[in-house]
Structure formats: structure tokens, C-alpha cells
Backbone as a printed PyTorch tensor [residue, N CA C, xyz], in Angstrom:
tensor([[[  0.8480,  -1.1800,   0.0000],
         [  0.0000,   0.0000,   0.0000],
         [  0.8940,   1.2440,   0.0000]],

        [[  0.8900,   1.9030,  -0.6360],
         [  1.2640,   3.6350,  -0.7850],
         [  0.8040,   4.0720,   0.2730]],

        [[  1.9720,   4.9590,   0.8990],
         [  2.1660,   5.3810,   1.9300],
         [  2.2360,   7.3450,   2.1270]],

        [[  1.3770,   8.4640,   2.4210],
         [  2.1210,   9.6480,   2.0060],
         [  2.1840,  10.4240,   3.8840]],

        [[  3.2050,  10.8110,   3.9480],
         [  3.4470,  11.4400,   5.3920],
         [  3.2350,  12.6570,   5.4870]],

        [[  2.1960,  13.6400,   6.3880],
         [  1.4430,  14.7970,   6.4810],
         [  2.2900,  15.3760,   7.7510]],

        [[  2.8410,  16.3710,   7.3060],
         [  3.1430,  17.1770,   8.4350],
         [  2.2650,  18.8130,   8.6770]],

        [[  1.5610,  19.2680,   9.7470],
         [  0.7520,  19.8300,  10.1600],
         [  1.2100,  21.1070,  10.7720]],

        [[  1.3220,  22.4650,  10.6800],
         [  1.6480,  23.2120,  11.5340],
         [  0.3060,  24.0790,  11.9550]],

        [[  0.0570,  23.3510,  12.6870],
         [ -1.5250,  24.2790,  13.3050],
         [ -1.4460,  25.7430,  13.6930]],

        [[ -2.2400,  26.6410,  13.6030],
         [ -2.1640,  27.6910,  14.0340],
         [ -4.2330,  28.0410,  14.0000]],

        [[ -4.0450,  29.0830,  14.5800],
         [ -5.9390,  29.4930,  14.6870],
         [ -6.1430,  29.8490,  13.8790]],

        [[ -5.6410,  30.8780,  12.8780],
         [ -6.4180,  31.0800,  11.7990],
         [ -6.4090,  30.4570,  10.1350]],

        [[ -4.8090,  29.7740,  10.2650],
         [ -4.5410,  28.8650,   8.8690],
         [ -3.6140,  27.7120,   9.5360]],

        [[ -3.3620,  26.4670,   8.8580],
         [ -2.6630,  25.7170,   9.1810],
         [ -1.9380,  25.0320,   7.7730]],

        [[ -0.5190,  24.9700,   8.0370],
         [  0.1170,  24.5790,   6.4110],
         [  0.2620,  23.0980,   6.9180]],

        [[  0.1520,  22.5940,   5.6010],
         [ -0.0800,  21.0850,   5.6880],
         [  1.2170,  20.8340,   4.3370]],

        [[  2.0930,  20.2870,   5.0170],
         [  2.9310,  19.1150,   3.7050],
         [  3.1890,  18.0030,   3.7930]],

        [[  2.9410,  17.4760,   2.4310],
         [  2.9660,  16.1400,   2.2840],
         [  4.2500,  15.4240,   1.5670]],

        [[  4.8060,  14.3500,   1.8960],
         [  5.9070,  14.0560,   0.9370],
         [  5.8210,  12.4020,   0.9630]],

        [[  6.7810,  11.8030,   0.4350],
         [  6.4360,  10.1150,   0.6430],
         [  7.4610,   9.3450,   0.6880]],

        [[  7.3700,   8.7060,   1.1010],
         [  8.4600,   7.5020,   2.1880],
         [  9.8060,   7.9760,   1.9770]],

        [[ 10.0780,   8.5940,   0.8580],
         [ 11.4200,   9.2700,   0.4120],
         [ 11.5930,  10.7750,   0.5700]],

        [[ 10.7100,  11.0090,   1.2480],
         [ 10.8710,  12.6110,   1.3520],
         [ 10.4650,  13.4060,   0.2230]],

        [[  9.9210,  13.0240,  -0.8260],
         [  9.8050,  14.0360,  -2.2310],
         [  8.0930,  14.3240,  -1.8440]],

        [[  8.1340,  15.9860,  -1.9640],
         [  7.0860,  16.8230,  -1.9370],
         [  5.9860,  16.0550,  -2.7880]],

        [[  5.1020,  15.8850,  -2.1370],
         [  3.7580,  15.7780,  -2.8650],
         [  2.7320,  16.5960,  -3.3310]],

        [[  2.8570,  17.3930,  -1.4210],
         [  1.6820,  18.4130,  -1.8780],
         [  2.3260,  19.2670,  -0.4590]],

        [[  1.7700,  20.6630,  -1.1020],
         [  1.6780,  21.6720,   0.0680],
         [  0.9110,  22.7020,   0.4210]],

        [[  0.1260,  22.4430,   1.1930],
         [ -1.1840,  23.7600,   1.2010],
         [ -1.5190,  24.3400,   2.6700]],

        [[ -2.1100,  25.6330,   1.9680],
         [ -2.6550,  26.3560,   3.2670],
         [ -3.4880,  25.9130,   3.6370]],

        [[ -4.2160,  25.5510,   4.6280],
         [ -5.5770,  25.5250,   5.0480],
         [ -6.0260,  26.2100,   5.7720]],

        [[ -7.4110,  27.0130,   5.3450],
         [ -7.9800,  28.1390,   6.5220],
         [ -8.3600,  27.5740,   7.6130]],

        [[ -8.5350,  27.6790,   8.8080],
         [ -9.2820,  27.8840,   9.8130],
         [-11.1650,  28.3350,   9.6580]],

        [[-11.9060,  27.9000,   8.6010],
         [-13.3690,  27.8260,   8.4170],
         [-13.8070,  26.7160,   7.4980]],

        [[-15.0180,  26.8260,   7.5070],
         [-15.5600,  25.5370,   6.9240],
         [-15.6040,  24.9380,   5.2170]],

        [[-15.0560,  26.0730,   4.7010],
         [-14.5990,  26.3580,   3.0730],
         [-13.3150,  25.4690,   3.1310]],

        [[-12.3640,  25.8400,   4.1280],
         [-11.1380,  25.2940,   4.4340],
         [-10.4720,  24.0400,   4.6880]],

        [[-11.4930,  23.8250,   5.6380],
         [-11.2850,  22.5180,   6.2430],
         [-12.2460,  20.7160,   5.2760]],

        [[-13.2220,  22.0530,   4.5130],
         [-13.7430,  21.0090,   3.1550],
         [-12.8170,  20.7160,   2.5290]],

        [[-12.1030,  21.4860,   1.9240],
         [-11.3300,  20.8680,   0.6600],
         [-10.0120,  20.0740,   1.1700]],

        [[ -9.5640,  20.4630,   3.2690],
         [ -8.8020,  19.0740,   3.1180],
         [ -9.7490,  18.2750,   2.9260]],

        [[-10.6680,  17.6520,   3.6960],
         [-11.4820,  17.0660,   3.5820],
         [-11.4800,  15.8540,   2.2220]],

        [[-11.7150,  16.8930,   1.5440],
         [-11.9220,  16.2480,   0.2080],
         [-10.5090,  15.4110,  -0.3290]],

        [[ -9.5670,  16.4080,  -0.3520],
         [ -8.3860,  16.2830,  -0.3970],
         [ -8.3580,  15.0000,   0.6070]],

        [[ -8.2450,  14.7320,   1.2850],
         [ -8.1000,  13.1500,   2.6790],
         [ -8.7880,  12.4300,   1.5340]],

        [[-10.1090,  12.3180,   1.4230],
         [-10.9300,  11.4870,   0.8190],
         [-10.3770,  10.8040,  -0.0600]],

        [[ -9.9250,  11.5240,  -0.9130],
         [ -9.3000,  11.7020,  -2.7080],
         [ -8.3310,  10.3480,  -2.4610]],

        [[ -7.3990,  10.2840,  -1.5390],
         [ -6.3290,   9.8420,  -1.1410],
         [ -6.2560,   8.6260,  -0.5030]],

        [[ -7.1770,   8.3640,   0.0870],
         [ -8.2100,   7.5550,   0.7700],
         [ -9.0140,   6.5710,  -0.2150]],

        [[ -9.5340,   6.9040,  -1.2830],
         [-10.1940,   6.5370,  -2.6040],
         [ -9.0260,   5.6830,  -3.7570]],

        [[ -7.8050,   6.2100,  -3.2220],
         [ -6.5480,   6.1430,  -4.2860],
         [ -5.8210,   5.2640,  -3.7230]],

        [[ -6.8390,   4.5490,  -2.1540],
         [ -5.9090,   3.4730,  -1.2190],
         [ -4.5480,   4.0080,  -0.8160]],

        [[ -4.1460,   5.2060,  -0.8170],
         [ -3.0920,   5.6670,   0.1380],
         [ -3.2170,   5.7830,   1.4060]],

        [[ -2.4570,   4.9130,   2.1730],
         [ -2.2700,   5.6530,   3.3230],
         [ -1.6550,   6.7320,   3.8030]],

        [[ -2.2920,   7.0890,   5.0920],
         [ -1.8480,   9.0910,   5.3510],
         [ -1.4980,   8.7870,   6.7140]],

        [[ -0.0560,   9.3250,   7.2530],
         [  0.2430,   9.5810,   8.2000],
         [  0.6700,  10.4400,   8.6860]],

        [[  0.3590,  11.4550,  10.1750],
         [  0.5020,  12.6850,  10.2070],
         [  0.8860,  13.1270,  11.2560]],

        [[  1.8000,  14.0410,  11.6100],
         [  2.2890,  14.5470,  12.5250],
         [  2.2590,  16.2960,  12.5740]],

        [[  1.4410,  16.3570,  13.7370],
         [  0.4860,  17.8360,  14.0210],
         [  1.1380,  18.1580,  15.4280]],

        [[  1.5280,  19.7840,  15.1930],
         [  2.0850,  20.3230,  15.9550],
         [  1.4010,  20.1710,  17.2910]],

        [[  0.0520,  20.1860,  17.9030],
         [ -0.6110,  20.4190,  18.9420],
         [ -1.5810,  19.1220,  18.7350]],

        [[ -1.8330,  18.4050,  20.1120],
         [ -2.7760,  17.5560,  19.9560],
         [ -3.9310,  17.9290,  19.6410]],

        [[ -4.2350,  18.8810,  20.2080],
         [ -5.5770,  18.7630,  19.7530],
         [ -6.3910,  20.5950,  19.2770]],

        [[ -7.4060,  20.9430,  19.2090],
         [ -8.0170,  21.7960,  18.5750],
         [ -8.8810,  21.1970,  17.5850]],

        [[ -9.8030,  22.3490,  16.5650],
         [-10.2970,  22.2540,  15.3800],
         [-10.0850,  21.4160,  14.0030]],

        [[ -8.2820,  21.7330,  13.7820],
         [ -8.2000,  20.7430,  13.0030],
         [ -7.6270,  19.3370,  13.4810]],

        [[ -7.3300,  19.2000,  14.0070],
         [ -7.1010,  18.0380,  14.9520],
         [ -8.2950,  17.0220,  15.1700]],

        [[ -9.6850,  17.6200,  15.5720],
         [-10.7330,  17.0150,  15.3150],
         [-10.9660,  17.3480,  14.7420]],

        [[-11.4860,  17.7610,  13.4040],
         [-12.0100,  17.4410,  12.2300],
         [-11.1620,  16.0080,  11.4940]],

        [[ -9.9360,  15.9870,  11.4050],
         [ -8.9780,  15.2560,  11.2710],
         [ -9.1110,  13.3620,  11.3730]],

        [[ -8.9630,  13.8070,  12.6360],
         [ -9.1540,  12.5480,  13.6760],
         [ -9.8970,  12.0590,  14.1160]],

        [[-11.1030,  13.3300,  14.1950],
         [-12.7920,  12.9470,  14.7530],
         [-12.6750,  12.1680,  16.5860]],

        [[-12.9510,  11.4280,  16.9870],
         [-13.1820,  10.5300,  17.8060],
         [-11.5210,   9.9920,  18.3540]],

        [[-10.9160,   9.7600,  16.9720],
         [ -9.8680,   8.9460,  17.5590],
         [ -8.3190,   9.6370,  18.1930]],

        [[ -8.8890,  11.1120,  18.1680],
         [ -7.3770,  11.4490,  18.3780],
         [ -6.8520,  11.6220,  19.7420]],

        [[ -7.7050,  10.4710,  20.7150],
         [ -6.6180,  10.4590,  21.6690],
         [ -5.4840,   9.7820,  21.4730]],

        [[ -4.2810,  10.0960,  22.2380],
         [ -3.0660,   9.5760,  21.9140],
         [ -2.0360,  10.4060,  21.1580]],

        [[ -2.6940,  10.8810,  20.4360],
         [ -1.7470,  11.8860,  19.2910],
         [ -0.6010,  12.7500,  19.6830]],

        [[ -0.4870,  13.1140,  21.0010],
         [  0.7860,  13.3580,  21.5350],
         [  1.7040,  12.5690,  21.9420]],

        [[  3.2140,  12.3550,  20.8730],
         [  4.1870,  11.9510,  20.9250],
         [  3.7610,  10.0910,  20.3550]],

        [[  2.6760,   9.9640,  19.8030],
         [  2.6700,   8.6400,  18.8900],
         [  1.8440,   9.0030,  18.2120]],

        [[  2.2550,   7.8840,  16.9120],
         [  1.6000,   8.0220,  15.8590],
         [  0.3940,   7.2280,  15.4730]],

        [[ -0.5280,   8.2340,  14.1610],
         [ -1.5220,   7.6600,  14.2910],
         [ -2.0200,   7.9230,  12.8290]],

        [[ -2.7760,   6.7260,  12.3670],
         [ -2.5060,   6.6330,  11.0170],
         [ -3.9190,   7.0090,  10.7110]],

        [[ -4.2070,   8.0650,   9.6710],
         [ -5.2520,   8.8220,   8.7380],
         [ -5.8310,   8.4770,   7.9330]],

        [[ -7.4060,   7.4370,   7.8990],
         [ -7.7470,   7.5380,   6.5090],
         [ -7.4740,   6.2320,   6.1440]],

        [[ -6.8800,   5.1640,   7.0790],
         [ -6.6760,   4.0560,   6.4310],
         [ -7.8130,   3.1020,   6.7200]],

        [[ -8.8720,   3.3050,   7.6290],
         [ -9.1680,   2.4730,   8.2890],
         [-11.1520,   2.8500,   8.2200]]])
């Protein structure tokens, strides 16, 4: 299974999201707002990826907040200092 690794820098009003894969080569890199326009098109974006049988693994500056749950939904206890896999399941 294809594997792509999400790194997260949360902040309140945007959060940059990059992606690269098992080798480090850029996949993707985007802003994401902080509203519901924003957090759709990761959304979609997860889905897409998800649909394409990739797995997503991600490492987010702060456990928890807004995008954190939207993210993780339910499962993101734990998410400080282990990992937790996105979208595969």
C-alpha cells in the first residue's frame, strides 16, 4: 500500500499542511484556513487519497483543537508523541 506522510503546523487562523512520501519528495503543500470552506477541501483532499488506497500519516504540531478534530474525529486520543494513522481504516 502507498504510503504519504502529512506534516501539520496548526495555528488558529490557517494551518500549512505538507505532504511528501516515504522518500521525502514533496507531494503536496497547502494552506488551510481555519473555516468551513477550508477545512472542506482538506477534507476532500483526505478522501481523494483515501479513494486512491493511500495511506496518510501525520504529525500535528498540537494535539488537539479544530483541526485536529475534524482530522481525527473521535480517535485522536493519543496523538501526543505517537503516531496515528489517517484515513486508512
Amino acid at each position: 500500500m502507498k504510503r504519504y506522510y502529512l506534516g501539520v503546523d496548526w495555528a488558529d487562523e490557517s494551518h500549512q499542511v505538507w505532504v511528501s512520501d516515504p522518500e521525502g519528495k514533496k507531494i503536496a503543500e497547502m494552506k488551510v484556513m481555519q473555516s468551513p470552506a477550508g477545512l472542506s477541501e482538506l477534507g476532500r483532499w483526505l478522501h481523494e487519497r483515501k479513494a486512491e488506497e493511500i495511506e496518510l500519516w501525520a504529525a500535528i504540531e498540537k494535539p488537539h483543537g479544530r483541526i485536529v478534530g475534524f482530522s481525527f474525529g473521535s480517535r485522536r486520543g493519543g496523538l501526543s508523541g505517537q503516531s496515528q494513522s489517517v484515513g486508512s481504516g
